[in-house]
Biotite code that builds the C-alpha atoms (Angstrom):
import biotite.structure as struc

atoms = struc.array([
    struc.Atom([-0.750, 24.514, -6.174], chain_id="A", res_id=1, res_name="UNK", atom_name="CA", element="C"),
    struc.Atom([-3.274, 23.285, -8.711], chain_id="A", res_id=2, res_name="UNK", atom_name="CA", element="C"),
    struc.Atom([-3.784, 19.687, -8.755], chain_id="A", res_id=3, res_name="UNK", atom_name="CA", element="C"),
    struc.Atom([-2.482, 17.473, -11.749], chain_id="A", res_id=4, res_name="UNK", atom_name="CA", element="C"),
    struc.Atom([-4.323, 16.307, -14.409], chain_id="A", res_id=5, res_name="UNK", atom_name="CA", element="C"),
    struc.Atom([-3.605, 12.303, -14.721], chain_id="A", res_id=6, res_name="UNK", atom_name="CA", element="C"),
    struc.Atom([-4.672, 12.118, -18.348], chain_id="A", res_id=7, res_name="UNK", atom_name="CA", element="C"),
    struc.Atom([-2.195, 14.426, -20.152], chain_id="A", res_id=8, res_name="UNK", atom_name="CA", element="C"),
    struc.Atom([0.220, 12.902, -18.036], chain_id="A", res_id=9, res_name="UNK", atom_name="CA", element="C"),
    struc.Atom([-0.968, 9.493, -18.823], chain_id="A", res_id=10, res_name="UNK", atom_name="CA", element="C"),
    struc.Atom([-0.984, 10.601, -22.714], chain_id="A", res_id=11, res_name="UNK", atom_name="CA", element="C"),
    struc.Atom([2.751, 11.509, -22.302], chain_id="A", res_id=12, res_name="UNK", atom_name="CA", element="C"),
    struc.Atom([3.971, 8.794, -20.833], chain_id="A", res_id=13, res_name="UNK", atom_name="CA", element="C"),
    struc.Atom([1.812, 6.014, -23.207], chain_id="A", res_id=14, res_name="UNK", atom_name="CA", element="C"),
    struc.Atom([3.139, 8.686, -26.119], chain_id="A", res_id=15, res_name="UNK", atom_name="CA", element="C"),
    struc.Atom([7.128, 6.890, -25.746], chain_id="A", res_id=16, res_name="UNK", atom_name="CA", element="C"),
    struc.Atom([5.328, 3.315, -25.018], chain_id="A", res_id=17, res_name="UNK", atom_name="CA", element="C"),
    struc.Atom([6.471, 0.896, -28.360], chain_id="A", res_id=18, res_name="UNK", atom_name="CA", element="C"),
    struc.Atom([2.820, -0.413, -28.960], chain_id="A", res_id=19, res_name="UNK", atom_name="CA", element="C"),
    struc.Atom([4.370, -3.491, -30.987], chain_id="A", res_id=20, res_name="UNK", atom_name="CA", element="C"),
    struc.Atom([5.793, -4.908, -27.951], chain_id="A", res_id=21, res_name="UNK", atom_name="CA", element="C"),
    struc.Atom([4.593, -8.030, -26.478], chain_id="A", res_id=22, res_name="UNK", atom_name="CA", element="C"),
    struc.Atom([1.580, -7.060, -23.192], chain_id="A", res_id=23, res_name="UNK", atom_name="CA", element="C"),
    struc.Atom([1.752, -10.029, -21.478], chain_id="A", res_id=24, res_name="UNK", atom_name="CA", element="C"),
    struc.Atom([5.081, -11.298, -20.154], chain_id="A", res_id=25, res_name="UNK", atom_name="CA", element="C"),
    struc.Atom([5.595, -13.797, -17.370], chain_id="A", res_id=26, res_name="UNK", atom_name="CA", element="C"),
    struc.Atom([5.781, -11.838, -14.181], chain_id="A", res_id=27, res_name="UNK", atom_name="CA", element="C"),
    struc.Atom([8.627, -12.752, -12.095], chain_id="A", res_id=28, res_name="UNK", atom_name="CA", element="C"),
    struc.Atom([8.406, -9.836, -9.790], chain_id="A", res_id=29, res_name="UNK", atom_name="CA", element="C"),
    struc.Atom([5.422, -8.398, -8.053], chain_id="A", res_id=30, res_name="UNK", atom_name="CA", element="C"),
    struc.Atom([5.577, -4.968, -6.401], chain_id="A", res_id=31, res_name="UNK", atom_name="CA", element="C"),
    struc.Atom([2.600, -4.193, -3.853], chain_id="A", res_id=32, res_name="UNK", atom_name="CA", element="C"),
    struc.Atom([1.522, -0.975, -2.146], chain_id="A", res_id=33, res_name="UNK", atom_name="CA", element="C"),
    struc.Atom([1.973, -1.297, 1.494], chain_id="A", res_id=34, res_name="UNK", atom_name="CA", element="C"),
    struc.Atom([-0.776, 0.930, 2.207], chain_id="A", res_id=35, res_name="UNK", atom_name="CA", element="C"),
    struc.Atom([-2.920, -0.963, 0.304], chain_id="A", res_id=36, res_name="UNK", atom_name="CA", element="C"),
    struc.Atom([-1.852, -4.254, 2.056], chain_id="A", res_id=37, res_name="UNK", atom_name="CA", element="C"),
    struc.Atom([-2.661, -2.961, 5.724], chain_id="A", res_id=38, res_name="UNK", atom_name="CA", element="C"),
    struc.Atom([-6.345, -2.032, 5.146], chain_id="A", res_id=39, res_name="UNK", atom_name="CA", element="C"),
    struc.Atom([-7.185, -4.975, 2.306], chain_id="A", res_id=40, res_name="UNK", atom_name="CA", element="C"),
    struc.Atom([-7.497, -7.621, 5.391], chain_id="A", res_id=41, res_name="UNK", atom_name="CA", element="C"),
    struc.Atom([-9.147, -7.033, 8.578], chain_id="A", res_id=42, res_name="UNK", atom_name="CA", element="C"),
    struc.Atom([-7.181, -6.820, 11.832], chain_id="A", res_id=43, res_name="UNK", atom_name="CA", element="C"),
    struc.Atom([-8.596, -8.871, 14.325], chain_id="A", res_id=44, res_name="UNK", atom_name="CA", element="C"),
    struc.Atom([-9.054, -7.786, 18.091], chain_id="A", res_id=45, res_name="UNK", atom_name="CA", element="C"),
    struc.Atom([-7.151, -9.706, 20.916], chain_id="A", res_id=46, res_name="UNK", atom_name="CA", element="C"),
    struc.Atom([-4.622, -11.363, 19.000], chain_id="A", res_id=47, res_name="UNK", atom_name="CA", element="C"),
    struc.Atom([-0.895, -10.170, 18.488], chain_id="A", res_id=48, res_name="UNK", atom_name="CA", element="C"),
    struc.Atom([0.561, -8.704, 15.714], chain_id="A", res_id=49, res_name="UNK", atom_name="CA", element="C"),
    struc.Atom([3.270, -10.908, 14.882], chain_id="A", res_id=50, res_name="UNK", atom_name="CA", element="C"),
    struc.Atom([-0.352, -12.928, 14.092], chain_id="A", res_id=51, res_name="UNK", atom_name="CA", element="C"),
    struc.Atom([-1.390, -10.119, 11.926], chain_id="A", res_id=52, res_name="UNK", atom_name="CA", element="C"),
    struc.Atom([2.079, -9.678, 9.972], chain_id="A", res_id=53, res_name="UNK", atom_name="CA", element="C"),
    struc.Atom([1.819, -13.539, 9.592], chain_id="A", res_id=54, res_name="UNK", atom_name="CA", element="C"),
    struc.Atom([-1.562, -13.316, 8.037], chain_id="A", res_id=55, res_name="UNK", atom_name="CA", element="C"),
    struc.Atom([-0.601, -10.401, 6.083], chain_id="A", res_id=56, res_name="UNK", atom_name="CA", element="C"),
    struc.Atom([2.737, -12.733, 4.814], chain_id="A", res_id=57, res_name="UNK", atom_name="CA", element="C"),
    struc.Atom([0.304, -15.152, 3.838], chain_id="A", res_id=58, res_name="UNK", atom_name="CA", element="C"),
    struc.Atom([-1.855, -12.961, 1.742], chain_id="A", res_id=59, res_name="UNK", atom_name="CA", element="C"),
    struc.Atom([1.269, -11.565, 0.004], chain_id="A", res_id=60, res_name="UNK", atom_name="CA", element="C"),
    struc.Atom([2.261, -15.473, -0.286], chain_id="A", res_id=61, res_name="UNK", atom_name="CA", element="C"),
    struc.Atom([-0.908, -15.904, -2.045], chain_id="A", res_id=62, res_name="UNK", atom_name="CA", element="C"),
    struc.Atom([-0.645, -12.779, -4.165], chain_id="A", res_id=63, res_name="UNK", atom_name="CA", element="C"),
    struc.Atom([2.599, -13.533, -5.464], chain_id="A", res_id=64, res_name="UNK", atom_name="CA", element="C"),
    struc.Atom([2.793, -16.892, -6.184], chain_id="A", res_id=65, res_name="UNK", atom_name="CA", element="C"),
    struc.Atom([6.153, -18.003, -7.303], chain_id="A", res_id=66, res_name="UNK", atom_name="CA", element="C"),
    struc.Atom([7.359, -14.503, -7.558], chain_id="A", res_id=67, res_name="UNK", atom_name="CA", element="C"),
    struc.Atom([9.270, -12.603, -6.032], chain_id="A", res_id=68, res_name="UNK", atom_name="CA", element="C"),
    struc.Atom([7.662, -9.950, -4.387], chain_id="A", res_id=69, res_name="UNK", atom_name="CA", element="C"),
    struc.Atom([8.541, -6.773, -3.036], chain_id="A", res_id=70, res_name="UNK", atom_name="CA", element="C"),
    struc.Atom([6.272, -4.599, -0.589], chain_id="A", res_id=71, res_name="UNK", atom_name="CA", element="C"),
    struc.Atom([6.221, -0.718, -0.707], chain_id="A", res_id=72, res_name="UNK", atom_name="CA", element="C"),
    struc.Atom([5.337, 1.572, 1.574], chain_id="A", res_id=73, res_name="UNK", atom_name="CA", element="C"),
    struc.Atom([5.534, 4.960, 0.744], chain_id="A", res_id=74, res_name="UNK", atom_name="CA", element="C"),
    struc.Atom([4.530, 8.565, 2.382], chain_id="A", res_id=75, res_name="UNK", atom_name="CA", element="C"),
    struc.Atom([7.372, 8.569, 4.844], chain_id="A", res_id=76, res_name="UNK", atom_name="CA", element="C"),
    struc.Atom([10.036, 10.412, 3.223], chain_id="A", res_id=77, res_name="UNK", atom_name="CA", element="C"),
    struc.Atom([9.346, 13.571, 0.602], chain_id="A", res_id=78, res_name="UNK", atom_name="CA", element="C"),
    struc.Atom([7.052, 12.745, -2.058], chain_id="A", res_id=79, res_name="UNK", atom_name="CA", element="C"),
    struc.Atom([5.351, 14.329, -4.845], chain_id="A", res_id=80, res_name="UNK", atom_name="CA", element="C"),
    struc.Atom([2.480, 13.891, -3.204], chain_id="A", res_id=81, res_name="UNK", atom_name="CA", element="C"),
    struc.Atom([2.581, 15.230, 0.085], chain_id="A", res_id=82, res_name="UNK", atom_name="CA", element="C"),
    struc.Atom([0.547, 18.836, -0.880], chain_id="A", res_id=83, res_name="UNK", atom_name="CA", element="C"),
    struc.Atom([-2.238, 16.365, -1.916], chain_id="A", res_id=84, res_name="UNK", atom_name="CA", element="C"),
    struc.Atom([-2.415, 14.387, 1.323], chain_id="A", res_id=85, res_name="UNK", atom_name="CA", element="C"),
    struc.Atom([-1.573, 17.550, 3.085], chain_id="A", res_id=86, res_name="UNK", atom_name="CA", element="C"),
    struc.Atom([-4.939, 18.675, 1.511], chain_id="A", res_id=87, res_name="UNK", atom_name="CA", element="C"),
    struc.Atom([-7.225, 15.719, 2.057], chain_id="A", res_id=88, res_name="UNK", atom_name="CA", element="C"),
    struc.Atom([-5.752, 15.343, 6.080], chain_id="A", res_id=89, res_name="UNK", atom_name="CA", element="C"),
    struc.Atom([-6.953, 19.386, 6.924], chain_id="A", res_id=90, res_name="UNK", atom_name="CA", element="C"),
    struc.Atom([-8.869, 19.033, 10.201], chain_id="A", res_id=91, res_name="UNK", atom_name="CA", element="C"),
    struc.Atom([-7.905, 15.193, 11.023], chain_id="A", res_id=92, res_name="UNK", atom_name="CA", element="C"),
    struc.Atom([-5.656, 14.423, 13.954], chain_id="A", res_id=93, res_name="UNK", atom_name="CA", element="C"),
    struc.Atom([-4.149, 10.795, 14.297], chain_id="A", res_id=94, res_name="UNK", atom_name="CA", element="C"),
    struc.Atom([-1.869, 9.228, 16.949], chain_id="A", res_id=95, res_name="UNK", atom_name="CA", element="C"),
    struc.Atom([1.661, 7.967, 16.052], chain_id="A", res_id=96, res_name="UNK", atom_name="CA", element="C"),
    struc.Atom([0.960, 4.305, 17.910], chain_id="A", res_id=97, res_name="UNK", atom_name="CA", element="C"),
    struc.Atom([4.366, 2.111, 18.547], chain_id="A", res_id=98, res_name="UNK", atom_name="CA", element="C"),
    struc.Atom([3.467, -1.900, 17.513], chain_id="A", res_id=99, res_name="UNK", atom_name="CA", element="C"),
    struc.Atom([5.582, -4.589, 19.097], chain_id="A", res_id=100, res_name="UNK", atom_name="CA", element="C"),
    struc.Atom([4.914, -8.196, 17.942], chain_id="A", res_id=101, res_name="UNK", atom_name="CA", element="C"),
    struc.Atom([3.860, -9.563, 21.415], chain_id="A", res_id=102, res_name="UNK", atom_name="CA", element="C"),
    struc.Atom([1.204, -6.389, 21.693], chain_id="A", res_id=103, res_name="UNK", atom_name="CA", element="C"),
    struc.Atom([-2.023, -7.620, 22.193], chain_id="A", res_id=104, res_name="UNK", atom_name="CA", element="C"),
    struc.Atom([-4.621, -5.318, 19.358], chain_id="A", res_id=105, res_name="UNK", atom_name="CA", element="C"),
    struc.Atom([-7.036, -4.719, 21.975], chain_id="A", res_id=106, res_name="UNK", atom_name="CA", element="C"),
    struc.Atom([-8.748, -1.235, 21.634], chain_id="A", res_id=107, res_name="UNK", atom_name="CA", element="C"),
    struc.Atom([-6.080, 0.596, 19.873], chain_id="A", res_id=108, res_name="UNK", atom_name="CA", element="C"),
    struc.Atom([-7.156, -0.230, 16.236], chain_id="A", res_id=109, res_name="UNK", atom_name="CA", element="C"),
    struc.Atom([-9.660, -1.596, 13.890], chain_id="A", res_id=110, res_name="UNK", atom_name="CA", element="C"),
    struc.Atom([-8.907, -1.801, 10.527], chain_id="A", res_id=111, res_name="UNK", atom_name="CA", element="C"),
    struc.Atom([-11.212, -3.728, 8.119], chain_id="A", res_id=112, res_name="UNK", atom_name="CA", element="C"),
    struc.Atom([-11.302, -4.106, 4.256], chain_id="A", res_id=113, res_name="UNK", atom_name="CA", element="C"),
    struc.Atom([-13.148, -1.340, 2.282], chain_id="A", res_id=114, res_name="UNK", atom_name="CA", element="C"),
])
């Protein structure tokens, strides 16, 4: 499967775009990549994770403002993208690791902000 190429598609879509419409409207609803959200802040050792979801509530708090705010998290179900990630993952193992809010992150993972 050859891999797309982002700027014809980009072309197409921007090709039905009305260009006379208005570019910045108030935004009353903010969508964020849940992906994105678990590596932007670092988790901290020896704390719980109900601290880390409320940290990562705050940040989304923060992000959002007075909007309403939606997070997404996507790669669990059939996607258009999963011959891609198939092809960056070739070689790399990973554990499936089950988080309860009164688990202590100890040693079982590190993530920090890239």
């Amino acid at each position: 499967m050859n891999k797309t190429d982002k700027s014809t598609l980009t072309n197409q879509l921007l090709a039905g775009v009305n260009q006379s419409a208005p570019r910045c409207r108030p935004v009353n609803h903010v969508i964020i990549d849940g992906g994105w959200l678990i590596h932007r802040l670092p988790w901290k050792r020896n704390v719980t994770f109900d601290v880390i979801l409320d940290q990562h509530c705050a940040y989304v708090q923060k992000l959002a403002h007075s909007a309403q705010c939606q997070v997404i998290f996507d790669g669990y179900s059939i996607s258009i993208k999963d011959h891609e990630h198939t092809r960056r993952s070739e070689g790399k193992t990973h554990c499936n690791v089950l988080v309860q809010l009164d688990t202590v992150n100890k040693n079982m993972i590190q993530i920090s902000s890239s």
